[in-house]
C-alpha positions, 0 to 999 in steps of 0.5 A: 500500500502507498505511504499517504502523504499530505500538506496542510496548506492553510488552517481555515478554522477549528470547529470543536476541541475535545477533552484529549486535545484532538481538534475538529478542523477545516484546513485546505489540504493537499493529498499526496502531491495533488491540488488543496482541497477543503477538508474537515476530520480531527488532528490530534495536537501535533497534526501527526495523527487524523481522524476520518474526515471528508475532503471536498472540491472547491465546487463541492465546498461553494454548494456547501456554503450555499446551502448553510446560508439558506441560498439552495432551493429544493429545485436546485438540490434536486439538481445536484443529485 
């Protein structure tokens, strides 16, 4: 199996820390090499261990923020799926 290898471009914001110190993030992250993408799972204090998480394009990441500011529709989610 492949050594997975990434960067973390740019720390966005900590949503949540837990009693261990691990933080619940959204970073711009690139993934072996690859363009950034959004991402958001846990880090422990040292960013040397994550959580699962879920990495988002930047086009998935717009229709997120969409959605959360109440701009998407029912039609246009019906759209999209």
């Amino acid at each position: 199996m492949a050594e997975l290898t990434y960067e973390i471009k740019e720390c966005l914001g900590v949503l949540s820390e837990n009693a261990k110190g691990w933080t619940k993030e959204l970073n711009l992250i690139s993934w072996n090499g690859r363009d950034p993408k959004y991402d958001i799972r846990e880090w422990s204090p040292d960013h040397t261990r994550m959580g699962k998480g879920v990495t988002l394009s930047d086009e998935e990441f717009e229709t997120l923020k969409a959605i959360i500011n109440g701009e998407v529709t029912d039609d246009d989610e019906a759209g999209i799926l």
